[in-house]
C-alpha atoms as one frame of an Amber mdcrd trajectory, in Angstrom:
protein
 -47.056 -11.188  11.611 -43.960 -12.961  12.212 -40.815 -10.442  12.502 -37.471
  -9.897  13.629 -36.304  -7.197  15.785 -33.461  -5.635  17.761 -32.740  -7.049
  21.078 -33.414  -5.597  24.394 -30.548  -7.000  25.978 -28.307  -4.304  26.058
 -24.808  -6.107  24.662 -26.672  -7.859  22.186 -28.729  -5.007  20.743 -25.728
  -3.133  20.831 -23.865  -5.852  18.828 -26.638  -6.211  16.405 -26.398  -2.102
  15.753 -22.795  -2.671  15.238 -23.098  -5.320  12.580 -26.393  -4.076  10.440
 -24.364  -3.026   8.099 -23.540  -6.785   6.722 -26.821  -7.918   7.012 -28.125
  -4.433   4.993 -25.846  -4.546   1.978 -25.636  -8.355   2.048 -29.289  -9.060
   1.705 -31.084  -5.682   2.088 -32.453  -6.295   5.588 -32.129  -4.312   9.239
 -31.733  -6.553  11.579 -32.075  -4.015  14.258 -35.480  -2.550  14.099 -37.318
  -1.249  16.712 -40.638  -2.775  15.423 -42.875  -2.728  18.331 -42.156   0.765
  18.869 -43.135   1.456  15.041 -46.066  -0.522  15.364 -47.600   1.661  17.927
 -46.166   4.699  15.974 -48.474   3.409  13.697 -51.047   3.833  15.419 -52.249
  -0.049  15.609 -52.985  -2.208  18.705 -50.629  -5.058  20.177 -53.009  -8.244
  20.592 -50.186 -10.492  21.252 -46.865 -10.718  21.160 -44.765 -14.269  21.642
 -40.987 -14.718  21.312 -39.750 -17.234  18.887 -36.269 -16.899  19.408 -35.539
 -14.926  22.594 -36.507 -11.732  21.939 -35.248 -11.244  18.466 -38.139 -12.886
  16.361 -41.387 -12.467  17.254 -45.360 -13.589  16.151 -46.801 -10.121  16.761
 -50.847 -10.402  16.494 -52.534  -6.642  16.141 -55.458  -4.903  14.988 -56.630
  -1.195  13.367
C-alpha cells in the first residue's frame, strides 16, 4: 500500500496536527495518521516498510 502518515519528527508532526484541519474540510483527508500503529492494531504483519518522502509517505508491504 502506498500511504501517508504523520511525521515522527517532533516539530513537524506537531505542525501537521496543527494544520489537519485544512487538509480535512478542504479535501476530506487526515494528514496526520498514525497508520503504522493502526496497522498493527489491526492485527496484520509489517513486511516492509520504505519512505517515499521522508517519513511522511510510505510503500507499506503486509500480510494477514
Amino acid at each position: 500500500m502506498l500511504e501517508h502518515m504523520r511525521s515522527q519528527n517532533e516539530l513537524v508532526g506537531k505542525l501537521m496536527d496543527l494544520f489537519n484541519w485544512v487538509s480535512l474540510y478542504t479535501w476530506g483527508a487526515n494528514i496526520n495518521r498514525k497508520t503504522i500503529e493502526n496497522i498493527e492494531k489491526a492485527g496484520l504483519k509489517l513486511v516492509e516498510v520504505n519512505d517515499l518522502m521522508s517519513d511522511i509517505v510510505k510503500e507499506i508491504e503486509l500480510k494477514k
